[in-house]
TIBAFI-817799 format. One record per atom (N, C-alpha, C): x, y, z. Coordinates in steps of 0.2 Angstrom, whole numbers, padded with zeros to 4 digits, always signed. Atoms other than C-alpha are relative to their C-alpha. Example, Ala and Ser with C-alpha at 12.3 -4.5 7.8 and 13.67 -1.06 7.14 Angstrom:
# TIBAFI-817799
+0004-0006+0000+0062-0022+0039+0004+0006+0000-0004-0006-0001+0068-0005+0036-0004+0005+0003
//
This chain:
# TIBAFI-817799
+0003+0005+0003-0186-0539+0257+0002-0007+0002-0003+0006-0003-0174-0552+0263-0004-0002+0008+0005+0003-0007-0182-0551+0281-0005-0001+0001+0007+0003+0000-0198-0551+0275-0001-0009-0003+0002+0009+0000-0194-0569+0267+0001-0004+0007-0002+0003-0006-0184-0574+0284-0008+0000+0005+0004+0001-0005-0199-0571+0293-0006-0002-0002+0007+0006+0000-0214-0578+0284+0000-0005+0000-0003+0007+0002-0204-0592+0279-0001-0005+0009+0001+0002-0006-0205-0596+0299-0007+0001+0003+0009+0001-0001-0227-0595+0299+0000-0002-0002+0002+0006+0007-0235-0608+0294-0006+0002-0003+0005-0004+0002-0246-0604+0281+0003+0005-0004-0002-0006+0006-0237-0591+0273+0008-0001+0000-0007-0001+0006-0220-0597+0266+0001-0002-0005+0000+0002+0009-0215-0593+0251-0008+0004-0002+0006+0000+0006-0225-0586+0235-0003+0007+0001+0003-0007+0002-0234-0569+0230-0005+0003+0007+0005-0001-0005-0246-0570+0244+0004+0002+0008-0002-0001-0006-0234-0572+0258+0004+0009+0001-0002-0005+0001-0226-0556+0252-0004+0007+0000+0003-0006+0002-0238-0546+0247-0005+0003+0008+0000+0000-0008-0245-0548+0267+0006+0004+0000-0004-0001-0005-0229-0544+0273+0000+0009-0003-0001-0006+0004-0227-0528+0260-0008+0005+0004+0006-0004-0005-0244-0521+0268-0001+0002+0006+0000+0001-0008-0242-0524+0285+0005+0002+0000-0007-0004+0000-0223-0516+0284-0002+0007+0000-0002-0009+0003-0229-0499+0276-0006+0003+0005+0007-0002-0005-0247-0499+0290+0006+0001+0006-0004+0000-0007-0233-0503+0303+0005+0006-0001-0002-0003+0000-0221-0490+0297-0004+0008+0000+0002-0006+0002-0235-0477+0294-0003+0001+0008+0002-0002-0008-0240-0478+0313+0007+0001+0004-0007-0001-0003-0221-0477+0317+0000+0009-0001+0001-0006+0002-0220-0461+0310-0006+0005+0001+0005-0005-0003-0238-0454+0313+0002+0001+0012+0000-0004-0007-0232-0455+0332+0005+0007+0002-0005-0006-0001-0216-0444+0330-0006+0010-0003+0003-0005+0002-0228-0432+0320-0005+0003+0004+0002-0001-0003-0242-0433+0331+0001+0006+0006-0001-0005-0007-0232-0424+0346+0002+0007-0003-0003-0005+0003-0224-0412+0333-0007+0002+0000+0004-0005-0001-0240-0405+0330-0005+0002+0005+0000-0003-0006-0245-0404+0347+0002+0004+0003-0003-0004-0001-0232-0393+0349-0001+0006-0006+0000-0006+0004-0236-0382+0334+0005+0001-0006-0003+0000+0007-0226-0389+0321-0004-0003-0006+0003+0004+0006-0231-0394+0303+0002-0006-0002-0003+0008+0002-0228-0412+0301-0001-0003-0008-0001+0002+0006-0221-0419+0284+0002-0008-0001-0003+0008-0003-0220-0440+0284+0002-0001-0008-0002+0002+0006-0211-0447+0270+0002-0008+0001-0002+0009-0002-0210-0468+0268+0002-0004-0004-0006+0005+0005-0198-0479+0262-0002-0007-0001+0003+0010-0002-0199-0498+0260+0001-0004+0007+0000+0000-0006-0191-0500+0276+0003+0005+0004-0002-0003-0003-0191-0487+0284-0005+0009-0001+0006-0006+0003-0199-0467+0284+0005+0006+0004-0002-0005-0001-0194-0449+0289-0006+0005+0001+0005-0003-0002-0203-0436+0299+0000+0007+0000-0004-0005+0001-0199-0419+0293-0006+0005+0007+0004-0004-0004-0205-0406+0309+0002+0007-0001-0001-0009+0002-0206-0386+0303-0005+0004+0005-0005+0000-0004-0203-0378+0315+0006-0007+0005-0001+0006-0002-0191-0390+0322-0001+0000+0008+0001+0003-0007-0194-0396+0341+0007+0002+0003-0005+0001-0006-0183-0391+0357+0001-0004+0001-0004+0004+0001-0172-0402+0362-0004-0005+0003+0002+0005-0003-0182-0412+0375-0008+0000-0002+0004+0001+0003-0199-0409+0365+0001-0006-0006-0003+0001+0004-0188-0416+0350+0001-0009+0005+0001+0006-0003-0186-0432+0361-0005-0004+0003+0006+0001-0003-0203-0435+0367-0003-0003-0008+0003+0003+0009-0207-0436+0346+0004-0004+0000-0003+0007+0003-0195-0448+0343-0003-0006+0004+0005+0007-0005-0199-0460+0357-0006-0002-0003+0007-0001+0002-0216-0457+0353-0002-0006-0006+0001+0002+0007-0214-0467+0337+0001-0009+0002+0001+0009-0003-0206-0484+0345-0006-0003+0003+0003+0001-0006-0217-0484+0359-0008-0002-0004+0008-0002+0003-0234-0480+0347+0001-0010-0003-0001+0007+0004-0227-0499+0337+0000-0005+0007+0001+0003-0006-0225-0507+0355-0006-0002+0002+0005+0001-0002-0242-0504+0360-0005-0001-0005+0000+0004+0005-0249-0510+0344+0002-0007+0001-0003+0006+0001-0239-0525+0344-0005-0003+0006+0003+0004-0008-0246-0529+0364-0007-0001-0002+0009+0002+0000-0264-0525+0357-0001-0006-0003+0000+0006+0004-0261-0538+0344-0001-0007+0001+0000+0006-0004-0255-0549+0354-0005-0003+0006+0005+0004-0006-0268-0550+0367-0008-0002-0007+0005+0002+0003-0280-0551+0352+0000-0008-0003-0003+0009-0001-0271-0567+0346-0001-0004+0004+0001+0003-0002-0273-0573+0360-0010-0004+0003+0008+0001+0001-0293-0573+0360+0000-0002-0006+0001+0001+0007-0295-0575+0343+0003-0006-0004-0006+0004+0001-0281-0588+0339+0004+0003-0004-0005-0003+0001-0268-0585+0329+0001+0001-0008-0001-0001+0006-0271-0581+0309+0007+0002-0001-0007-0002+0003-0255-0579+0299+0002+0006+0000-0002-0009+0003-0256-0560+0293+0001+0002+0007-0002-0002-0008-0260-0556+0315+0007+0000+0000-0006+0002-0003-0245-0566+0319+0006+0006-0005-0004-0007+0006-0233-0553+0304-0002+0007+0005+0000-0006-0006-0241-0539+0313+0001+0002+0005-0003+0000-0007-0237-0544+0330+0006+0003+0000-0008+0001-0001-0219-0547+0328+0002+0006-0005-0004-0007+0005-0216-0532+0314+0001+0006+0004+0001-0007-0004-0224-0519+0326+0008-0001+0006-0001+0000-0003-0216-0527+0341+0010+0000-0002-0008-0001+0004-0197-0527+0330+0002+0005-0001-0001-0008+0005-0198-0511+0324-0002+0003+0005-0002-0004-0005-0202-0504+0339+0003+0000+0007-0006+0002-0005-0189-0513+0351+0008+0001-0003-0006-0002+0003-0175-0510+0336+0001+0008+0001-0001-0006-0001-0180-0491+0337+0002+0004+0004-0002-0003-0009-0175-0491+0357+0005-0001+0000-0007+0000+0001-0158-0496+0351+0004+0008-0001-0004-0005+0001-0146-0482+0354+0006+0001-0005-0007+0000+0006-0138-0483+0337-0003+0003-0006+0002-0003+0006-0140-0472+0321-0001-0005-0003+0005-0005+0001-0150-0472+0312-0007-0001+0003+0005+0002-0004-0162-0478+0323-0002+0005+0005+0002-0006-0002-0173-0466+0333+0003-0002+0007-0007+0001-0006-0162-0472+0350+0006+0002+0000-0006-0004+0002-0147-0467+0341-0002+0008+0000-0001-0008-0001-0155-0450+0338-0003+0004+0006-0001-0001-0007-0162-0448+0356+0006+0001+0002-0006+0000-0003-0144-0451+0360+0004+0006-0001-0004-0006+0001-0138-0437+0350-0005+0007+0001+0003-0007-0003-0151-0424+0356+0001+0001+0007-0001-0001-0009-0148-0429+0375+0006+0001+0001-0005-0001+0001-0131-0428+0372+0003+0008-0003-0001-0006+0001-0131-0411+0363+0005+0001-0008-0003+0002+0008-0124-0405+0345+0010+0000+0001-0008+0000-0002-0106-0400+0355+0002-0009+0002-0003+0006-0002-0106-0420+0362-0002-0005-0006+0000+0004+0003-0111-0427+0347+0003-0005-0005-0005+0004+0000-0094-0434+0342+0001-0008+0004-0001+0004-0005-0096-0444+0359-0006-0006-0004+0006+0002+0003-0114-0448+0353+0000-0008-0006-0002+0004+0006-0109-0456+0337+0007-0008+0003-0004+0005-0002-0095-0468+0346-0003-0003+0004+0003+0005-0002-0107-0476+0357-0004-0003-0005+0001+0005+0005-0118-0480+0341+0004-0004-0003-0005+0004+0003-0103-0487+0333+0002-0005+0006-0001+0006-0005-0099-0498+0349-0006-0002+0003+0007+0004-0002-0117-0505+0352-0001-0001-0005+0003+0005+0007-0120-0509+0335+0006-0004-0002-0003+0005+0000-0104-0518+0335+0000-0003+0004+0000+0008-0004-0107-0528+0350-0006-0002-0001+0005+0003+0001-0124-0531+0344+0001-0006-0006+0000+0003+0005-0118-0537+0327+0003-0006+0001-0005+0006-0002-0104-0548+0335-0005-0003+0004+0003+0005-0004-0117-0556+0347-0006-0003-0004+0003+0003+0006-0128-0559+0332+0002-0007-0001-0003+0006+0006-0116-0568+0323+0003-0005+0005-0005+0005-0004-0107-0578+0337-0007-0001+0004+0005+0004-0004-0123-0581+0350-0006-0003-0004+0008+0002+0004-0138-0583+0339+0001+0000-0009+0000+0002+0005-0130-0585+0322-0005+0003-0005+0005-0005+0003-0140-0571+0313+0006+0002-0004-0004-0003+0004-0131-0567+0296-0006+0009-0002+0005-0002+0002-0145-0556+0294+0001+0008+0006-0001-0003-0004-0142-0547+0312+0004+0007+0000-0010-0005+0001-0122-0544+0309-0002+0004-0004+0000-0005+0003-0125-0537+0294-0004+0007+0000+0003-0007+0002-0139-0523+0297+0003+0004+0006-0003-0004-0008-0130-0519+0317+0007+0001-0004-0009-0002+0003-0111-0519+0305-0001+0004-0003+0001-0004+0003-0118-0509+0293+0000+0007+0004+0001-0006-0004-0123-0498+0306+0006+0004+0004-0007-0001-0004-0108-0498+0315+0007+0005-0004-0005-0004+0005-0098-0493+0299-0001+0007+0000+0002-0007+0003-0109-0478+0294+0000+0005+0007+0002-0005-0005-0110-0471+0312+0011+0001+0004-0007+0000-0005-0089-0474+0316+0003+0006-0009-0002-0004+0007-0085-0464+0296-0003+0006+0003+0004-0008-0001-0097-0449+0302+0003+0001+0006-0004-0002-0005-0089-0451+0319+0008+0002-0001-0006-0003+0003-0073-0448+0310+0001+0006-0005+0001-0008+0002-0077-0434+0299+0000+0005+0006+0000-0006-0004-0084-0424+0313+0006+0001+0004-0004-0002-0002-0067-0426+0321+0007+0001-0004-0006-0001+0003-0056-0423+0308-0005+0010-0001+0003-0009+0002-0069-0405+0305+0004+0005+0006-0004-0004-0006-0064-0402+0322+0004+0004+0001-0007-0001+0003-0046-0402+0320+0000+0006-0006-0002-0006+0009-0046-0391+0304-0004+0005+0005+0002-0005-0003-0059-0381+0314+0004+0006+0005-0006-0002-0007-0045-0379+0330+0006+0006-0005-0007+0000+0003-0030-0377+0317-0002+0007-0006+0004-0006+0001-0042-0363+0308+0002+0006+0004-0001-0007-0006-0042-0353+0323+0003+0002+0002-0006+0000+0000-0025-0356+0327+0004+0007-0005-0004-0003+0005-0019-0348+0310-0001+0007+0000+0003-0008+0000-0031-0333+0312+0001+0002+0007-0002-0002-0006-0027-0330+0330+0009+0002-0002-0010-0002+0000-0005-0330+0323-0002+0005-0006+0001-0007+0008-0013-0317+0307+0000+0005+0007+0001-0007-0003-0018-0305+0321+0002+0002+0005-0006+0000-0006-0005-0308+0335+0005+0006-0006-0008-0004+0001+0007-0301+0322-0002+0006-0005+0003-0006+0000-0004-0287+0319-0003-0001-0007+0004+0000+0008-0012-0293+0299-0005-0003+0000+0006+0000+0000-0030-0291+0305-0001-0002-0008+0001+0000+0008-0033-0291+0283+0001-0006-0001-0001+0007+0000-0026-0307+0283-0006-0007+0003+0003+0004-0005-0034-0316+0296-0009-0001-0002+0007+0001+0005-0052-0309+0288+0000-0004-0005-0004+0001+0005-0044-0315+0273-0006-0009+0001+0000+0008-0001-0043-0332+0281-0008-0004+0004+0008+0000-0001-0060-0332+0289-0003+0000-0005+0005-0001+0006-0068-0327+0274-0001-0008-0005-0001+0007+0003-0062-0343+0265-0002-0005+0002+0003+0003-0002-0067-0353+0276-0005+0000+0008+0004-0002-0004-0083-0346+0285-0005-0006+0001+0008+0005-0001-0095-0360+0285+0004-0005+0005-0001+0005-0004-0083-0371+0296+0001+0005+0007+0000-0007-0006-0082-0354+0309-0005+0001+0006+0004-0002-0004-0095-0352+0323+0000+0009-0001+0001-0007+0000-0103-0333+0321+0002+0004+0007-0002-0001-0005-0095-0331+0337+0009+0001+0000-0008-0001+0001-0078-0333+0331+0002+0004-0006+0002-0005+0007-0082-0322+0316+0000+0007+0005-0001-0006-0002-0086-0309+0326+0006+0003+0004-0006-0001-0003-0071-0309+0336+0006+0003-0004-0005-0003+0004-0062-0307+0322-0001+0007-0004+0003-0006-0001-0072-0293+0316+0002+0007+0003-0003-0008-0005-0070-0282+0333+0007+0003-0001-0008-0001+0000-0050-0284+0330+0001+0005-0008+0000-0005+0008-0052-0279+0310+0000+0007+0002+0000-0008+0000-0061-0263+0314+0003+0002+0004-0005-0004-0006-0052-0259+0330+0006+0001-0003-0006+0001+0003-0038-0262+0318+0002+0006-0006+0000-0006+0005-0044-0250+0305-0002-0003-0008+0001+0005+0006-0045-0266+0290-0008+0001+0000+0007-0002+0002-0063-0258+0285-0002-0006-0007+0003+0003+0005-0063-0265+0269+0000-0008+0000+0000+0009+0003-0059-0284+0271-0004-0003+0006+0003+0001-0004-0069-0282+0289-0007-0002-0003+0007-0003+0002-0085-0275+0278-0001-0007-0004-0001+0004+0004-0081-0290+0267-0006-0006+0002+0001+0007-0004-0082-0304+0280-0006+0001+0005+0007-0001-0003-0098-0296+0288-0004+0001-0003+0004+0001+0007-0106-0296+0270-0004-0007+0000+0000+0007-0001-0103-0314+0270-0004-0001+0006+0003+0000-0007-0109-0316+0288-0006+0001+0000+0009-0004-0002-0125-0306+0286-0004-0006-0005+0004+0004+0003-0130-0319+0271-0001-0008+0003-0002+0006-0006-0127-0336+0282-0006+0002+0002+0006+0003-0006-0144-0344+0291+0002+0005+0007+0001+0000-0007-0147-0337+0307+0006+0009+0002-0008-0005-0003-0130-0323+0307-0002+0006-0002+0003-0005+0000-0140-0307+0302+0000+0004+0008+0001-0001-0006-0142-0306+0321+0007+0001+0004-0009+0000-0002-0124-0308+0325+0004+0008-0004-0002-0006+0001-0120-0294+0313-0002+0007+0003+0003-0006-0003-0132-0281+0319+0004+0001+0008-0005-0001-0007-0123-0285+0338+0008+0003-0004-0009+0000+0003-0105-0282+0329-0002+0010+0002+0001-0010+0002-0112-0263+0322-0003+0003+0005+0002-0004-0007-0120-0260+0340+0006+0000+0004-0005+0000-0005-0106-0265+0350+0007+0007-0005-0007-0006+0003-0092-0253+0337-0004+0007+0000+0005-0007+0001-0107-0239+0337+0000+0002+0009-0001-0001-0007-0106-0240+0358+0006+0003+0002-0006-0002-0003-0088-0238+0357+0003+0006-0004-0002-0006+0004-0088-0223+0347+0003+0000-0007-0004+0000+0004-0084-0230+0331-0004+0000-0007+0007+0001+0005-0098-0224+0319+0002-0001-0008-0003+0000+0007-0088-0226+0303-0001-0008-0003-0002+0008+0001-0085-0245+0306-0006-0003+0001+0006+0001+0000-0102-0245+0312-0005+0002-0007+0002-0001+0007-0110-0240+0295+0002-0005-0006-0002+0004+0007-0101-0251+0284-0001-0007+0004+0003+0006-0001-0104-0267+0295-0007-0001-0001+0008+0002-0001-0124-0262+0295-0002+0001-0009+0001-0001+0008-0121-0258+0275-0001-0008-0005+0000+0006+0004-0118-0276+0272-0007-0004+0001+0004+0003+0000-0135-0280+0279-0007+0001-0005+0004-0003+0005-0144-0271+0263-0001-0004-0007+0006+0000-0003-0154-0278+0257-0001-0006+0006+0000+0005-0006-0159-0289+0273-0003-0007-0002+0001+0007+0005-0160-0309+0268-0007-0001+0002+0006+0001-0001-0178-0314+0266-0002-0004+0006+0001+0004-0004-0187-0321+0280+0003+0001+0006-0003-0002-0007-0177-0314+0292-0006+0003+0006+0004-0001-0004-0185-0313+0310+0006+0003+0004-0002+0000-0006-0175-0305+0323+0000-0001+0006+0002+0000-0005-0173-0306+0340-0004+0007+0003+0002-0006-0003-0182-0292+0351+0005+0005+0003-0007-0005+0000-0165-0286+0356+0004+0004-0004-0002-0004+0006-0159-0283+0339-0003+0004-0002+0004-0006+0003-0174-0273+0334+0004+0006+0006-0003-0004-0005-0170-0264+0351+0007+0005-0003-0006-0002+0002-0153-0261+0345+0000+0005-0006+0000-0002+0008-0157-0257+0326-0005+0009+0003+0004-0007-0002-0169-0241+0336+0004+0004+0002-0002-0005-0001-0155-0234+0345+0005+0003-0006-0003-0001+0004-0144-0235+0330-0003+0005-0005+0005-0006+0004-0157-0224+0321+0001+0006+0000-0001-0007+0000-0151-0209+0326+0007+0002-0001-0008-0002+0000-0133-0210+0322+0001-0003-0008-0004+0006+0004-0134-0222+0306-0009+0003-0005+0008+0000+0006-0149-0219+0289-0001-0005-0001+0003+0006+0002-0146-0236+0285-0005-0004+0005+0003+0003-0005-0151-0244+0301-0008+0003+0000+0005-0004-0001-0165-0232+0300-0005-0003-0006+0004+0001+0006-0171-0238+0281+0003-0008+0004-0001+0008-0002-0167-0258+0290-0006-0001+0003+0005+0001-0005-0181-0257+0303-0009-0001-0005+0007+0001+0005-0196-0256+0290-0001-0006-0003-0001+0009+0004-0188-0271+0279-0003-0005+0004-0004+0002-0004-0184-0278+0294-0009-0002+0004+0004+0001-0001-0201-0278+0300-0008-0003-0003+0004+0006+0007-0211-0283+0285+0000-0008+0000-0001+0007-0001-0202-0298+0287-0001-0004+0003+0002+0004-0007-0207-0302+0304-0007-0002-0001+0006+0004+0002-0221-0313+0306-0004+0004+0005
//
C-alpha cells in the first residue's frame, strides 16, 4: 500500500484519495495475475497442473507434478519476462496515444515487478532461479548471495538514491535469506556430528545403538545413510532394532524404494531371514506409492524366496498409475 501511495503521488492526476488507489489496487492484482499465469503457463506445457494463489503484493504458483530443474527455471523466468513485455507494449502504446494516468501505473508496475523479479535474491523469482541452478546440495551458497545483493542493493538505496522504501524491502530481504542461510548450516552440522556418533556406535560394534540413534533422528538422515546403517545392523545380527529403523524408513516420502533395495541387496547375499523382516515393514505399502521399474524387477525375483514380497507386488501395483 505504501508504494502504491509513493507512486501515484508522483502522476499527475492521480495523488492522493480513493480513486488513485483503487487504480492502483486493480492494475497490481491484473499485473500480478499475468506474473504468475507465465510461470503456470510453461508448467502446463510440460504436463503439470498449475494452482495460482494471489496476494496483495505478491502470488504463488503451485506446479503438480513439480518441474525438472531446468524446466523449473524456464517457469520461473517466464513470469518476469511475460510483465516486461507487457510493460514495453504499454509503453509504445503511450507513446501513440499519450499518456492517461491509469497507462502510465501499468507501465511502471509491469516494468518494476518484472526487473525486481530478475533480482537474484529470495524471494524473488531470481533468487529462486539461483537456487535451482545452483542445486539443493549448493543451496547454502545460493542463500548467501541473496543475503549479499539484497544488502548492497539496500545500502545503495539508502546512501545513492535515498530510498527508505528501497532499504527497507532489499534489508528485509537480506535478513530473512542470511536467518535461513543460517539454519541450513547449523542442520548441517548437527547433520555431520549425527553421522559421526552413529559411525563411533558401530566402530565399537553397538549396531542397536547406532539404529537407536538414527531412528531418533531420521528425518535429518538422507535414505542413503539410513541404509548404511541398516546393511551393518543386519550383517550385525540387531534384527529387531534394524526392522525398527526400516519400518520408519518404509513410511518417509519417496523411501519405500530405498527399502525394497536394502531386502534385495541382504536377499543377494544369502541373508533371507533379514530379508523378510526388512520387506515386512513394507505391509501395508504407503498409499500412492509408484515405484521405480527396478524395484518392481527386484520385488519379482524376491517372489520366489519371500510370500510377502509376493502379496506386495499386487498392492504395489494397484497403486501404480
Amino acid at each position: 500500500i505504501t508504494l502504491g501511495f509513493l507512486i501515484t503521488a508522483s502522476i499527475p492526476g492521480l495523488a492522493g484519495g480513493p480513486k488513485a488507489m483503487a487504480t492502483w489496487g486493480v492494475i497490481v492484482f491484473a499485473s500480478l495475475f499475468v506474473h504468475e499465469l507465465g510461470h503456470a503457463l510453461f508448467g502446463i506445457l510440460w504436463g503439470s497442473k498449475a494452482t495460482v494463489i494471489l496476494y496483495p503484493l505478491g502470488g504463488i504458483t503451485h506446479l503438480d507434478p513439480p518441474l525438472s530443474r531446468r524446466r523449473s527455471i524456464v517457469s520461473l523466468l517466464a513470469g518476469p519476462f511475460l510483465n516486461l513485455m507487457l510493460g514495453f507494449c504499454i509503453a509504445a502504446v503511450r507513446a501513440k496515444t499519450g499518456s492517461p494516468a491509469w497507462l502510465s501505473i501499468a507501465m511502471w508496475v509491469n516494468l518494476g515487478w518484472g526487473a525486481l523479479n530478475l533480482v537474484p535474491v529470495l524471494p524473488f523469482d531470481g533468487g529462486r532461479v539461483l537456487v535451482e541452478a545452483l542445486g539443493e546440495r549448493r543451496a547454502t551458497n545460493a542463500l548467501l548471495v541473496s543475503a549479499s545483493v539484497a544488502m548492497g542493493i539496500a545500502f545503495s538505496g539508502l546512501i545513492a538514491f535515498r530510498s527508505l522504501g528501497l532499504a527497507f524491502v532489499f534489508g528485509a530481504a537480506a535478513f530473512v535469506s542470511f536467518v535461513e542461510w543460517n539454519k541450513r548450516r547449523r542442520a548441517e552440522y548437527e547433520t555431520e556430528a549425527l553421522k559421526r556418533l552413529i559411525d563411533l556406535h558401530a566402530r565399537r560394534g553397538n549396531l542397536e545403538q547406532a539404529c537407536r540413534v538414527a531412528l531418533k533422528d531420521l528425518g535429518v538422515l538422507a535414505p542413503s545413510d539410513v541404509r548404511l546403517v541398516l546393511d551393518a545392523a543386519f550383517a550385525d545380527g540387531s534384527v529387531a532394532a534394524a526392522t525398527e529403523l526400516a519400518s520408519a524408513l518404509a513410511s518417509r516420502t519417496h523411501c519405500p524404494d530405498d527399502v525394497i533395495a536394502e531386502a534385495y541387496g541382504l536377499a543377494v547375499l544369502g541373508q533371507e531371514e533379514q530379508s523378510r523382516a526388512v520387506l515386512a515393514a513394507l505391509v501395508p505399502p504407503p498409499k500412492d506409492w509408484c515405484p521405480r521399474q527396478s524395484v518392481r524387477n527386484w520385488l519379482r525375483e524376491l517372489c520366489a524366496n519371500s510370500d510377502i514380497a509376493d502379496n506386495l507386488l499386487p498392492e504395489m501395483d494397484r497403486a501404480a498409475p
